[in-house]
N, C-alpha and C positions, 0 to 999 in steps of 0.2 A: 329717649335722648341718648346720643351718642357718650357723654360722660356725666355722671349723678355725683351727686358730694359726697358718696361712699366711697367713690374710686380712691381719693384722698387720705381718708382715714386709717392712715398707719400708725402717726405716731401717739395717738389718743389712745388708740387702741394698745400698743407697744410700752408706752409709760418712758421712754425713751431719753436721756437726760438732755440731749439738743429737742428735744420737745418745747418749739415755742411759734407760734402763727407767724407765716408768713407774712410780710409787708405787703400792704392794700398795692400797690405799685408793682410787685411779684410774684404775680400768681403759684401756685404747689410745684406745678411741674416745672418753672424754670429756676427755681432752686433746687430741683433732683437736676439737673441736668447741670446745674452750676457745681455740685456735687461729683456728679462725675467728672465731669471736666478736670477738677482739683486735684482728684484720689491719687493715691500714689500708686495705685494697681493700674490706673492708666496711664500715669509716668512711664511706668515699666515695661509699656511693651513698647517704647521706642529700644529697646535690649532686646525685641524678642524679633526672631525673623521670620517673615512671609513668604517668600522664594529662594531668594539669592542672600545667603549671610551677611549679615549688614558691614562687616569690614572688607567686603572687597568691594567696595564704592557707595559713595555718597550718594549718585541717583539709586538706588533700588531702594525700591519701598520697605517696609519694618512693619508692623503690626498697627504701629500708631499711625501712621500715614494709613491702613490700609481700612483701619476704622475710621479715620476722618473721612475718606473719600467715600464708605461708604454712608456714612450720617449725611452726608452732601446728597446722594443718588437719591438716598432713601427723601429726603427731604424733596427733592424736586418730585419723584413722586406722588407725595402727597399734596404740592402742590397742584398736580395738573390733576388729581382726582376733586380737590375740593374746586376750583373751578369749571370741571367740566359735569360731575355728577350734582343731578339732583336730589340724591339721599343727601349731601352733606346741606342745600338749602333748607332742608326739613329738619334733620336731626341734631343739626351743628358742624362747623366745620373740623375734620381732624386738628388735633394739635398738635404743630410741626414740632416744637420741643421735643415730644414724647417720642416719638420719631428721629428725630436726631437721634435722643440719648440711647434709645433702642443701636444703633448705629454704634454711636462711640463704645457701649458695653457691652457689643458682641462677643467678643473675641477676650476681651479680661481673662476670661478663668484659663486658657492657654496655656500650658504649660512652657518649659525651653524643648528646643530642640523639635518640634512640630509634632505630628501624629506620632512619631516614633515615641517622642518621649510620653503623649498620652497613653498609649498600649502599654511603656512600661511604667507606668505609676498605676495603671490599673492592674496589671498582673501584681505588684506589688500589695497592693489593694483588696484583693479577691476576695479575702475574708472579712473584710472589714466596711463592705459597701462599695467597694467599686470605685473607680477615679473615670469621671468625662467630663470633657470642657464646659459642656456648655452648663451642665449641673455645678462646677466651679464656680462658672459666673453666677450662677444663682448667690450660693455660700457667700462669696466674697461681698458683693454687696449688701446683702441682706445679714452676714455675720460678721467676717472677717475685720473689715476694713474699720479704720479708730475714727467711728466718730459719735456713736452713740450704744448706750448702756444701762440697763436698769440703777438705779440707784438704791442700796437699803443694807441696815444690817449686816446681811448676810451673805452680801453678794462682795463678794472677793475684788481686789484690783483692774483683775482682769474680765471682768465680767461671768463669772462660775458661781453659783449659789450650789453652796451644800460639800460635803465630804467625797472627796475622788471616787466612790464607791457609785456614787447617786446623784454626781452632780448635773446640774442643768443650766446649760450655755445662755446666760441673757444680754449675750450683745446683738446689738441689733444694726451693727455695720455701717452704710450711710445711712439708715433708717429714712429709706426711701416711701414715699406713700404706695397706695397697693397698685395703682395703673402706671407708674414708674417700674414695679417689681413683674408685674404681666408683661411688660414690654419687652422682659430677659426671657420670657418662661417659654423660650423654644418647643420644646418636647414634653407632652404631658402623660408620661407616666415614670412612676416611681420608680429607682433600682435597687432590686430588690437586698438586702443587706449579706448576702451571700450569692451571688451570681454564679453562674454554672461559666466555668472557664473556660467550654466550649464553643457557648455563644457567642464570643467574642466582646468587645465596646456596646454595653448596653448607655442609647443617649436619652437622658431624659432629666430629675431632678433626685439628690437623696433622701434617704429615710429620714438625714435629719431635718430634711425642710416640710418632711409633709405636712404636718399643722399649718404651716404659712403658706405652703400652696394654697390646705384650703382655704384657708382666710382670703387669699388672692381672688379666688375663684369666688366665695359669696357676697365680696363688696366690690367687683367689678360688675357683677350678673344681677346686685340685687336678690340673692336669693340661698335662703337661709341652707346649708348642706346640696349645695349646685349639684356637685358631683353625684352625691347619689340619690338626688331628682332626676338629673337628663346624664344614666352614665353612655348615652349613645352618642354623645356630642364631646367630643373632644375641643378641650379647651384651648384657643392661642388668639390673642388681642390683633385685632387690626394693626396695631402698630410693631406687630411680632411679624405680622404676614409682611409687610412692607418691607420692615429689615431686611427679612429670610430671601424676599427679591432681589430687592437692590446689592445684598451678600455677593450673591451669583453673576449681578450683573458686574461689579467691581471686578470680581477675581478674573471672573474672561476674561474682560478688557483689558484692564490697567496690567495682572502681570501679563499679558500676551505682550503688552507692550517692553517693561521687564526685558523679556524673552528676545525680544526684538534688538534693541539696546546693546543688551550684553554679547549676542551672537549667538546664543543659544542655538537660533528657531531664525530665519528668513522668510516670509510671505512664499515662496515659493515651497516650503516642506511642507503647506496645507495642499498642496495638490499631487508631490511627490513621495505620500504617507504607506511607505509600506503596509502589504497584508497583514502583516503582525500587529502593526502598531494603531489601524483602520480596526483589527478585530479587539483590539483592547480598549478602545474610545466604544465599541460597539456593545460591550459587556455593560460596561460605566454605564452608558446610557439606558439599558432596557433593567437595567438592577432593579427588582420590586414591580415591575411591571407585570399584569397577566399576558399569557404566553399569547393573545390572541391580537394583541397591540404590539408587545413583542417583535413579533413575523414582520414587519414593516422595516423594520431596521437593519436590513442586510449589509453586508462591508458597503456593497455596491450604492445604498443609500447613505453611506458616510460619506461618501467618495465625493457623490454628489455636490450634497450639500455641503463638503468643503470648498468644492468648485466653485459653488455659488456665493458663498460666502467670499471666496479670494476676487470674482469677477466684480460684484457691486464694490465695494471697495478701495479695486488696484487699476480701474480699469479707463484710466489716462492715455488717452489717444485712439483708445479701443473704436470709438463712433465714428469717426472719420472713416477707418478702415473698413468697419460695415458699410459705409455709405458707398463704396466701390464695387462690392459684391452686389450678383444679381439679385433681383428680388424672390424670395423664399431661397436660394441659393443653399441654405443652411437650417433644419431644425433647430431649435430652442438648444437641445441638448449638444447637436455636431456645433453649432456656434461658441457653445460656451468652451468646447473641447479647441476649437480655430484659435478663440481667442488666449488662451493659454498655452497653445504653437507661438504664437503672433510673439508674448511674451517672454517665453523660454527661447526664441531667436535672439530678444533683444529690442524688441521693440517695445518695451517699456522703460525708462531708466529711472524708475521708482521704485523698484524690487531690487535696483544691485543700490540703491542709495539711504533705503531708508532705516536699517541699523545705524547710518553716521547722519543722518536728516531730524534734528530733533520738531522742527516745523512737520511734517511727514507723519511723524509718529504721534503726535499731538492731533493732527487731523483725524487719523487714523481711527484713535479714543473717541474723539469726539461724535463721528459717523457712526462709529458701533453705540455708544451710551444712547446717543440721541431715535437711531433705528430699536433699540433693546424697550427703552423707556416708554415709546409710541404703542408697545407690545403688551403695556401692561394691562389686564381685565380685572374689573371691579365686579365681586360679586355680592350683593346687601342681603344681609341678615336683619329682615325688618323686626321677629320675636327679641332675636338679643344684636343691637345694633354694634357694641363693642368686638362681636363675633363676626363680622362681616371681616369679608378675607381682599387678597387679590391675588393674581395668576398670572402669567406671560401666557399669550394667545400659543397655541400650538403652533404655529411657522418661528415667530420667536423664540419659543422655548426652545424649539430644536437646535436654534442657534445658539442663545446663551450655553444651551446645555452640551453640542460638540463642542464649541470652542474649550469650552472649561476643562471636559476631558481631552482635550487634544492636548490643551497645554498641561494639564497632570499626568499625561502619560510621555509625554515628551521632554518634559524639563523635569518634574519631580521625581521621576522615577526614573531619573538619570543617573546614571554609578556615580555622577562627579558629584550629586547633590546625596544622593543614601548614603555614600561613604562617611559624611558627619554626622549623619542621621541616624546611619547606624550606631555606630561610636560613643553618641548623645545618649542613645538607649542603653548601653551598661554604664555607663556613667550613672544617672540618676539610678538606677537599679542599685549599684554601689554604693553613694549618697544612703538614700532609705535602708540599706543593710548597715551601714556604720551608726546611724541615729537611731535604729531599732534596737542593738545591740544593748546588753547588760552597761549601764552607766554613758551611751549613747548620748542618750538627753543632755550630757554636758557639753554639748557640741551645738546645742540649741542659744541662739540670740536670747538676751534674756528676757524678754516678755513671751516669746513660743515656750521658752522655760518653764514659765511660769503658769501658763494656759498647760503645759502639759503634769506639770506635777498636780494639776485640781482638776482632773477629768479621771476617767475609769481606763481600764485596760485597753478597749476597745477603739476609745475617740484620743488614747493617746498615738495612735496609731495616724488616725485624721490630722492628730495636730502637726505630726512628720509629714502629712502626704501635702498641708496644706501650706508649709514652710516651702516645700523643694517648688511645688506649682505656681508658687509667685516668684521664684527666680528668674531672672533674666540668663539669655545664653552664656553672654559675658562672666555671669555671676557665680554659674555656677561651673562652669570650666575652675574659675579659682577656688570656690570653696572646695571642690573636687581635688585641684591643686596642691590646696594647704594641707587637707588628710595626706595625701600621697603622693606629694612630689619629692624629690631632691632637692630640691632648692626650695625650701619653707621660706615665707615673708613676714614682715615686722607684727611684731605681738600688738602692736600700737594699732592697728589697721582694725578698726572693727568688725565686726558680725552685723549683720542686717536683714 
């Protein structure tokens, strides 16, 4: 069966003080999801930004919108798979909840200020286990976040059992059941507690969560030490695989739209892409690939497939003026070249309208989501049916996947966007140097205060890196501010 009543079994196991059965009327997983929906880490990221910094306008998307749309993607998804495949008549139908929530708590562990500010809380980091988002999102929900805690004796306010020397963390965050916690667990392997700084961004889970990884893995699997039964099988939930889609499929689309909007990017810079910026989409894309699939992807294959991608799309009026042309008049490919003359003359007025056409641009999304989604392939894992994955067919992928890079190397890696992103990055660098510092800790809200005076040398380190990672942009411009501006704000203002 696709889910067993082990999958469930976190908080029995956990001892957990919101440890109480769900309501006959509320199945496990629509209270983890009700959970997240609540958390204040996913409050927060309507503070944190996606593309476009959230105070230069109200349309661009924020993190929160950009995880709602994709718990939506992802959820239509799983819709068209459990109606079209017959694994899910046999095995059960996916549960869309799990699916959502996968969605909405993608993106949680996020730091501010985007990948910049991830690279610098891991430099930060380096000795101490390393900082990546998505092993964040693990922490947070499974530690972080106040909503459950062993109870006893010896266990401290804050959830810490034992003397700062030796102590051991037992909160257990929303203490989500275990196929709720699979649903985050992107990348399965450990980083390791001193990463070579070399490497760069190692993405996967920390040291501290190994135990509960494994726990994750042998009551999803059924099967007592998964991991080193099948260490050939790399672990990630069906409903991880669906997110990790639908991830891809949002950011295309929606910020290309964004991009549109704002003026960034016009429909017409996917066909007029210079060599430099054709061979930077061209890198992105073959990253990790062997070189013998690789070879396929020439500028000249970007180029293309931009074309093609701008012609289904923009191509309003286009048919009539084929119907004029003789017949074979034009190969596949000189047609597709005529008809991007046709519209660089002016014979579309869809392309000088649709940055100010909000109908336009909505169409636009919806052509893409709905061609992207069509793309998706189910592959079943009948030995471990929870391992069954899904994939964009290769003509789709290649889509989702230039667009994505077209608009990363086009909008984000734009001076007007890096210049805050730079900036973002000694900022928090700065932050973690003042709170590292001899009597630092006084600079800590008073419950990281207090988690950090009952941990050891090491995880007081964690408790700084895990205080700055749940700031919001906004949030942390001011608390960066109050250390070091001229114009200090009211003492009345709290810390949070």
């Amino acid at each position: 069966m696709l889910y067993r009543s082990t999958d469930w079994d976190r908080e029995s196991k956990e001892k957990g003080n919101a440890a109480k059965p769900s309501h006959k009327w509320r199945p496990p997983e629509r209270r983890d999801y009700a959970r997240i929906l609540h958390s204040p880490c996913f409050r927060r990221l309507q503070g944190k930004t996606q593309v476009f910094p959230n105070h230069e306008s109200d349309f661009f998307r924020n993190r929160l919108t950009h995880s709602l749309e994709v718990a939506q993607v992802a959820r239509s998804i799983a819709d068209k798979l459990n109606a079209s495949e017959d694994f899910f008549h046999k095995h059960g139908p996916i549960k869309t909840s799990i699916v959502e929530l996968a969605g909405l708590a993608h993106d949680l562990g996020h730091p501010p200020f985007g990948h910049n500010g991830e690279y610098a809380l891991n430099k930060c980091m380096l000795k101490y286990g390393g900082f990546e988002g998505n092993a964040q999102t693990l922490r947070l929900v499974a530690r972080i976040e106040k909503k459950a805690k062993e109870i006893g004796e010896k266990i401290n306010a804050v959830g810490i059992q034992g003397a700062a020397s030796t102590a051991k963390d037992k909160r257990f965050g929303l203490n989500l059941t275990y196929r709720s916690l699979a649903a985050v667990l992107k990348y399965d392997k450990v980083i390791e507690p001193d990463p070579d700084e070399e490497q760069g961004l190692v993405k996967g889970y920390y040291e501290s969560e190994r135990e509960l990884v494994k726990k994750i893995k042998d009551n999803v699997t059924g099967i007592k030490n998964f991991a080193e039964e099948h260490p050939e099988i790399e672990f990630k939930t069906l409903e991880c695989a669906i997110m990790d889609v639908a991830d891809d499929i949002a950011y295309s689309t929606f910020d290309l739209e964004d991009a549109f909007k704002s003026g960034f990017l016009s429909p017409l810079d996917m066909v007029s892409a210079s060599d430099s910026l054709l061979e930077a989409i061209r890198k992105d894309v073959i990253r990790g690939m062997p070189s013998a699939k690789a070879n396929k992807y020439s500028i000249a294959y970007i180029e293309k497939k931009l074309f093609e991608i701008f012609i289904e799309n923009f191509r309003t009026g286009l048919d009539s003026i084929h119907a004029n042309l003789p017949p074979d008049a034009l190969s596949n490919d000189e047609k597709a070249r005529y008809d991007i003359a046709t519209i660089l003359a002016g014979g579309n007025n869809i392309i000088r309208t649709i940055g100010q056409d909000g109908y336009l641009r909505t169409e636009l999304s919806s052509k893409l989501i709905e061609q992207f989604i069509s793309g998706v392939q189910f592959i079943p894992n009948e030995k471990f049916p929870a391992l069954s994955t899904v994939k964009l067919v290769e003509p789709i992928w290649e889509k989702v996947e230039i667009v994505k890079k077209f608009v990363f190397n086009s909008i984000i890696m734009d001076s007007k966007l890096q210049v805050p992103e730079y900036r973002g990055s000694d900022i928090v660098v700065d932050i973690f140097k003042a709170l590292s510092e001899k009597g630092g800790e006084r600079l800590l809200p008073r419950d990281y205060r207090l988690l950090y005076d009952s941990v050891n040398k090491n995880q007081k380190k964690r408790v700084i890196c895990d205080f700055i990672a749940g700031m919001t942009d906004r949030y942390v411009m001011e608390f960066y501010g109050r250390l070091y501006s001229e114009n200090p704000q009211t003492v009345f203002k709290p810390l949070s």
